[in-house]
C-alpha positions in Angstrom: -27.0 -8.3 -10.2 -25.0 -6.9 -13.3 -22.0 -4.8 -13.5 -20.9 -1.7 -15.0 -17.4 -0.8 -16.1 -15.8 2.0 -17.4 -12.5 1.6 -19.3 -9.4 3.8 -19.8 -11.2 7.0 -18.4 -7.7 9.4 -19.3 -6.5 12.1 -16.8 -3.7 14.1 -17.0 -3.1 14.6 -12.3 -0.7 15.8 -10.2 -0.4 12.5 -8.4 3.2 11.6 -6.8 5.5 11.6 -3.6 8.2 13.8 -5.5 7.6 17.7 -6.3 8.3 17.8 -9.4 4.9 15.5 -10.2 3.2 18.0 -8.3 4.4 20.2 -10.4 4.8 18.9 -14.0 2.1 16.0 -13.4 1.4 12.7 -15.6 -0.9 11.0 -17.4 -3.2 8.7 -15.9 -5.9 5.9 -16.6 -8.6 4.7 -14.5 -11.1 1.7 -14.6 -14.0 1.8 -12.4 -16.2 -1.4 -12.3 -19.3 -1.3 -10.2 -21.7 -4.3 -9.2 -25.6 -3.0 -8.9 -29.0 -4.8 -9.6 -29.6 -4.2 -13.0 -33.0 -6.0 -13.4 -35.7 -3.1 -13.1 -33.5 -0.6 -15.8 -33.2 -3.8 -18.5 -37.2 -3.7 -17.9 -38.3 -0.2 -17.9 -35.5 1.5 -20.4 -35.1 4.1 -18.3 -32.2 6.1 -16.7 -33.0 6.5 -13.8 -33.4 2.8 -12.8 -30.1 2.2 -13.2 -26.5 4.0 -12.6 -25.3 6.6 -14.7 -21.9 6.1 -16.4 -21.9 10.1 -16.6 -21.8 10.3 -12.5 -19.2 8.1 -12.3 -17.2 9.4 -15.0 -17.6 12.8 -12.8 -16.9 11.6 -9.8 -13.5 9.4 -11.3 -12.0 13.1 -13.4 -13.5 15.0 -9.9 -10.8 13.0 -7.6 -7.8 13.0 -10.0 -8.2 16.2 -10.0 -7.2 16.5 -6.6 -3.6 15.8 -6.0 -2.2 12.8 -3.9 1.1 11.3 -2.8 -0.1 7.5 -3.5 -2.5 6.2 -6.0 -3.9 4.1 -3.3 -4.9 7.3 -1.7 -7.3 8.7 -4.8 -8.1 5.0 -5.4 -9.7 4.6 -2.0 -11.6 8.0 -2.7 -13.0 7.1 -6.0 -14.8 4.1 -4.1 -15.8 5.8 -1.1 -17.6 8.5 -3.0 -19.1 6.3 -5.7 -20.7 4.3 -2.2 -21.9 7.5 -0.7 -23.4 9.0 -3.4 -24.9 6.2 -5.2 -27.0 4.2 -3.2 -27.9 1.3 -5.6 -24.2 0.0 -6.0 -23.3 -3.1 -4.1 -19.6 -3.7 -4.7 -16.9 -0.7 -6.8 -13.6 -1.5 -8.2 -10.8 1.1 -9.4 -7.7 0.7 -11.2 -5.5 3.7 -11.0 -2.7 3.6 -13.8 0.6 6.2 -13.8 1.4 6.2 -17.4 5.4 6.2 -17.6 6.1 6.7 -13.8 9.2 7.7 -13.1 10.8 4.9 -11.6 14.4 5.2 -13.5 13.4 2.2 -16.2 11.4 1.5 -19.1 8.1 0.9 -17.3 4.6 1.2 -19.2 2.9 2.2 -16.6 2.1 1.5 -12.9 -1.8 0.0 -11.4 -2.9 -0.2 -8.6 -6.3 -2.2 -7.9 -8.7 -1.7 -5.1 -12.2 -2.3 -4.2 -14.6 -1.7 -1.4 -17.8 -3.3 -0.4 -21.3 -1.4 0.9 -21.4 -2.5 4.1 
């Protein structure tokens, strides 16, 4: 098995239970990690016999772009989709970051982790 992960993937989404974030909308961050056999693609050196960073950068910009109240929410859709389109991956992690949320203090930003298994 090996895993691939893709750091700091930057959105600019609608995400948020107020209107205004629906409205205005925020900067955001994602990591996706995934956990797939990488064996055959270290032998052959070729794309196709492993996963493609560029589909799951899609699929990750493809789901921010559709707005939610919670991060949880687009979270759980980033690892649903990257299951049921990609066959070979085992195991997908997603951290979904608000970037200054507004939460009334001097907050970085706001992650939230979750991860689903292929069952």
């Amino acid at each position: 098995m090996g895993i691939i992960k893709l750091k700091n993937i930057r959105t600019f989404s609608y995400h948020g239970c107020m209107i205004e974030e629906g409205k205005i909308g925020s900067d955001y961050t994602v990591d996706l990690k995934i956990k797939t056999n990488l064996q055959q693609s270290a032998q052959t050196d070729h794309l196709l016999d492993t996963v493609d960073y560029v589909h799951l950068n899609k699929i990750v910009t493809e789901e921010m772009a559709i707005r939610s109240h919670l991060l949880e929410h687009v979270a759980k859709r980033i690892n649903i989709r990257v299951l049921a389109e990609i066959a070979t991956v085992e195991k997908t992690t997603v951290w979904v970051s608000k970037i200054n949320p507004p939460i009334g203090g001097d907050v970085e930003s706001v992650t939230i982790k979750m991860t689903e298994i292929r069952k």
